[in-house]
C-alpha positions, -999 to +999 in steps of 0.1 A: -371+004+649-386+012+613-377+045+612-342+040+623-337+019+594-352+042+573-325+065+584-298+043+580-313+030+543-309+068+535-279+074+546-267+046+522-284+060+494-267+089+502-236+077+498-238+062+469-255+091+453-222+108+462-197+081+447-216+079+416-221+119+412-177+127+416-175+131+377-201+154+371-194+186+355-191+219+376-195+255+366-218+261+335-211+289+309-227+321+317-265+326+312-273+291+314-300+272+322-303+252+358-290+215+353-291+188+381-261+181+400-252+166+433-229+176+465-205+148+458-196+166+421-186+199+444-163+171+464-184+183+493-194+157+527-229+149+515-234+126+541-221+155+566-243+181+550-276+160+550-270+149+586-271+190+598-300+195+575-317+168+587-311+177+622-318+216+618-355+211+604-364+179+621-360+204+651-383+229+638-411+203+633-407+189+666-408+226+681-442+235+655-419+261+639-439+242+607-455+213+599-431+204+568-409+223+553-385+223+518-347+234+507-329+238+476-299+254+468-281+256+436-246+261+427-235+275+396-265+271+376-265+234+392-289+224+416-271+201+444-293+201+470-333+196+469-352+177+498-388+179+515-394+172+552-423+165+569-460+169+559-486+201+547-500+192+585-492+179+619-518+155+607-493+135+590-512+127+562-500+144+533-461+144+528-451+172+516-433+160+477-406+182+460-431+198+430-454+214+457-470+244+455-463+270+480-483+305+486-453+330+487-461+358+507-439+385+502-421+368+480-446+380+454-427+418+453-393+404+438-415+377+416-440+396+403-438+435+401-404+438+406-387+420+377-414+440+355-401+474+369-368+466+357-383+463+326-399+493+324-370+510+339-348+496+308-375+504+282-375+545+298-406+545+309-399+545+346-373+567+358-362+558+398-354+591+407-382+608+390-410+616+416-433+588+416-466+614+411-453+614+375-463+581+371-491+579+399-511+610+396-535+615+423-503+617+440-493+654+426-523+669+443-509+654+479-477+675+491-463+649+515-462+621+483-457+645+453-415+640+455-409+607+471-394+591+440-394+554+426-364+548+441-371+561+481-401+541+476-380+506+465-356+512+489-383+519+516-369+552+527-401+569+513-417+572+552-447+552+538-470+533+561-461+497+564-493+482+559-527+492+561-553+465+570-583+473+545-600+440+556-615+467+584-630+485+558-651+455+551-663+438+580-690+451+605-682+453+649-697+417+648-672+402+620-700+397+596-692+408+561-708+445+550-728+439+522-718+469+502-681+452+495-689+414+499-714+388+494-717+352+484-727+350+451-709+369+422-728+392+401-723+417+375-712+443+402-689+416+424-671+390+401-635+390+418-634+360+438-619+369+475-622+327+485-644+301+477-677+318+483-669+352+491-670+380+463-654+415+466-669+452+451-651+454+413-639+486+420-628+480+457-594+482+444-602+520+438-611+523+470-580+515+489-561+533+463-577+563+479-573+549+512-531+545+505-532+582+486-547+597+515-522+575+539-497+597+563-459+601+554-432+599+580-412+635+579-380+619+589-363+599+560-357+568+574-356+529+569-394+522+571-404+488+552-438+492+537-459+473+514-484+500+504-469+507+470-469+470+459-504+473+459-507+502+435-477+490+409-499+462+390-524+490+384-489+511+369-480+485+353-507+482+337-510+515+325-476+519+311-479+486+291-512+486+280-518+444+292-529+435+326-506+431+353-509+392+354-507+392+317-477+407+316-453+391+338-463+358+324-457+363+290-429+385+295-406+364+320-435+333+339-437+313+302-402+325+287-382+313+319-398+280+318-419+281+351-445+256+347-468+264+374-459+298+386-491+323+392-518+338+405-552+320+417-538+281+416-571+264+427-582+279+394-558+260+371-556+220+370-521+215+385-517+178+394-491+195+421-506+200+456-512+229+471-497+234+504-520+250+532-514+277+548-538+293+577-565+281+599-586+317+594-605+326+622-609+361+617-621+359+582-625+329+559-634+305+592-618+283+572-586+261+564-567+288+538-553+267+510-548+270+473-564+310+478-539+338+487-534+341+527-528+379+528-559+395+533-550+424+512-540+409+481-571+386+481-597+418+487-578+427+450-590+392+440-558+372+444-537+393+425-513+418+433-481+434+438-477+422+479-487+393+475-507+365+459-480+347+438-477+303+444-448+285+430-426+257+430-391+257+441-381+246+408-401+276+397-386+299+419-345+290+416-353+295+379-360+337+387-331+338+415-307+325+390-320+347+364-313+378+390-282+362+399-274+359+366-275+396+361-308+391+341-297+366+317-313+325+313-312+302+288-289+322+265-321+350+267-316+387+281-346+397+307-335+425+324-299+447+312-271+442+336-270+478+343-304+479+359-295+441+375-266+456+390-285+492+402-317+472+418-293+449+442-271+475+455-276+490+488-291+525+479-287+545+518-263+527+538-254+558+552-290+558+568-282+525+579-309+510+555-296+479+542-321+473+515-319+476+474-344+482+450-372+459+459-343+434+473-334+424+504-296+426+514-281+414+541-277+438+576-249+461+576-214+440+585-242+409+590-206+391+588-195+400+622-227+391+639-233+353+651-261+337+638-289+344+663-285+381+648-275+377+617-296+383+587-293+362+569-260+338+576-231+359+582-211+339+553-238+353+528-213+380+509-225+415+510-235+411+470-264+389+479-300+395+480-335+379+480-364+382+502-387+362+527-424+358+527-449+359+560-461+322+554-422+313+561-408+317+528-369+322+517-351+329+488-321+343+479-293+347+456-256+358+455-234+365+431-202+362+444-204+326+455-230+319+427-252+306+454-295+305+455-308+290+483-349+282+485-365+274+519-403+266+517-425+264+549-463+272+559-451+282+592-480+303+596-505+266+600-523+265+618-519+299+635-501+329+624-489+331+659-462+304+656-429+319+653-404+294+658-391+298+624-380+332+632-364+326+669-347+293+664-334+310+628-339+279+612-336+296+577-301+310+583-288+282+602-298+258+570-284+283+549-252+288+571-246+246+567-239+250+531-215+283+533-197+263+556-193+230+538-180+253+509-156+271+528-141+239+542-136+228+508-113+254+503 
């Protein structure tokens, strides 16, 4: 009986939230920063909308597609939508709030290399259709790698390996940790920490570049996603800037943009935010995986990297979409030129029906003809529109044309990376689908 009225008391808040909202202002001039809003000021059903929301991801709990999940979505430049569901765990204990802190999986490569790319890209010292062994030399010396270019490698058409799993390279037959490149206890010769306890080689880093240099390339040019590089462009990036990777994208865009809590290695820093867990490791930590990067990859680099390894906020991360939606412009401040904006979220081989940009997601070839369950993402999304998702059951994504960003936050992946309910009752797209709709019907 209590949580029907709790249903009905927030239906009621609701609406009035919607009458009291009508006169708000709409579209803000271009370049602006993100200012709260509501559904009602965009005379849209709010009452309606939360109802399908409500339904869509109460669903997914109920079906362990995640424990507790979060959406926002902002219309020009104004944030009209922003709720949390559920908790961090099927426990129940700990409700997940609306300034939690989320590992973001893949996420990471639009986040954190990426946007620095651009950069470099605009300041000439990247050139995407120069070959990448220009930039990356060990590469010169390997025939199938010394052409692929910046760009085949963005738009993963290089023929690259998707992943490699260098976790192998450090565990023994009985899953006990190879001294050589872990222990316990940091000392001068292991000081990046892996997880709470466990400290990797400094120079391991070096030794799956060599693994990834020495990595097989597909003959046939092809549509062939693969993470490999993002593992090597912090080390570039380094190099052609002279600061450390993490140093850079926070000063240059992390502190600039206003994204308070937006990093690497948050169980370091002393957010009052929580940190949302991700996975139950059995094959590694033994451990619950929370506030500590859950790709195994990026944490053998210590937490940071170009994969993977970034946490954030929603707040945090619809301040970057609008930035790239923006066509590289927030807060009246120029990131990225439009020119490179407009080159990185363009389809760059739809003739090899390869759907992707530069780094970006797009959405599949005529995704608008396809019904949901194949779609990717909703079919209303507009061809212009791009983002990407994360393996912990991440979302984001921005478009242009209906000057939409839409943020979906989920550990989908607790306690098991085998749960994939996210993924087959395409809760993300359906979500996103409720708002393209209301819009439409507005019209």
């Amino acid at each position: 009986m209590l949580k029907y009225l709790f249903i009905l008391f927030g239906l009621f808040v609701t609406t009035l939230i919607a009458q009291e909202d009508k006169k708000q202002p709409l579209a803000l001039p271009v370049g602006s920063s993100l200012q709260i809003s509501s559904l009602a000021a965009y005379e849209l059903d709010s009452v309606a909308i939360y109802h399908k929301i409500d339904s869509i991801i109460t669903n997914g709990i109920k079906n362990n597609a995640f424990p507790g999940a979060q959406i926002m979505v902002a219309k020009e430049g104004n944030i009209i939508f922003h709720k949390a569901y559920g908790y961090h765990t099927y426990d129940s204990v700990q409700p997940v709030a609306l300034n939690d802190i989320y590992d973001l999986a893949s996420v990471t490569k639009i986040m954190g290399p990426l946007p620095a790319l651009m950069k470099l890209v605009d300041e000439g010292k990247l050139d995407l259709d120069t070959p990448f062994s220009s930039y990356w030399t060990p590469w010169k010396h390997k025939k199938d790698k010394r052409n692929i270019t910046l760009r085949e490698i963005l738009a993963h058409q290089a023929g690259l390996e998707p992943y490699i799993v260098f976790l192998n390279e450090t565990l023994k037959n009985n899953g006990r940790f190879k001294n050589r490149f872990l222990r316990s206890k940091p000392n001068k010769r292991f000081k990046n920490e892996v997880f709470e306890g466990i400290y990797v080689k400094n120079n391991f880093n070096k030794k799956m570049y060599r693994i990834i240099n020495r990595s097989t390339v597909s003959a046939e040019k092809k549509y062939k996603y693969s993470g490999l590089t993002f593992l090597i462009f912090p080390e570039l990036i380094a190099q052609l800037t002279g600061i450390p990777y993490e140093q850079y994208i926070e000063e240059e865009f992390y502190k600039p943009l206003g994204m308070k809590t937006f990093g690497f290695l948050p169980s370091t820093h002393n957010f009052s935010n929580k940190i949302v867990p991700t996975e139950m490791d059995t094959l590694f930590r033994h451990r619950l995986t929370q506030g500590w990067v859950h790709d195994e990859n990026a944490s053998l680099l210590g937490g940071i990297s170009g994969n993977a390894g970034l946490f954030g906020t929603a707040n945090d991360l619809a301040i970057m979409m609008q930035m790239f939606l923006q066509k590289g412009i927030y807060a009246g401040k120029r990131y990225i030129s439009e020119k490179t904006m407009n080159e990185f979220i363009r389809v760059q081989y739809p003739q090899n029906d390869n759907r992707r940009g530069l780094g970006f997601d797009k959405p599949l070839i005529d995704n608008n003809l396809l019904p949901l369950e194949e779609s990717y993402p909703a079919p209303e999304v507009s061809p212009e529109s791009f983002g990407h998702s994360g393996f912990t059951g991440t979302f984001v994504w921005a478009d242009p044309k209906n000057q939409l960003v839409y943020i979906f936050l989920s550990n989908r992946v607790y306690p098991t990376r085998a749960n994939r309910n996210l993924y087959d009752l395409h809760i993300r797209s359906a979500v996103q689908q409720v708002f393209y709709k209301a819009f439409q019907k507005r019209l």
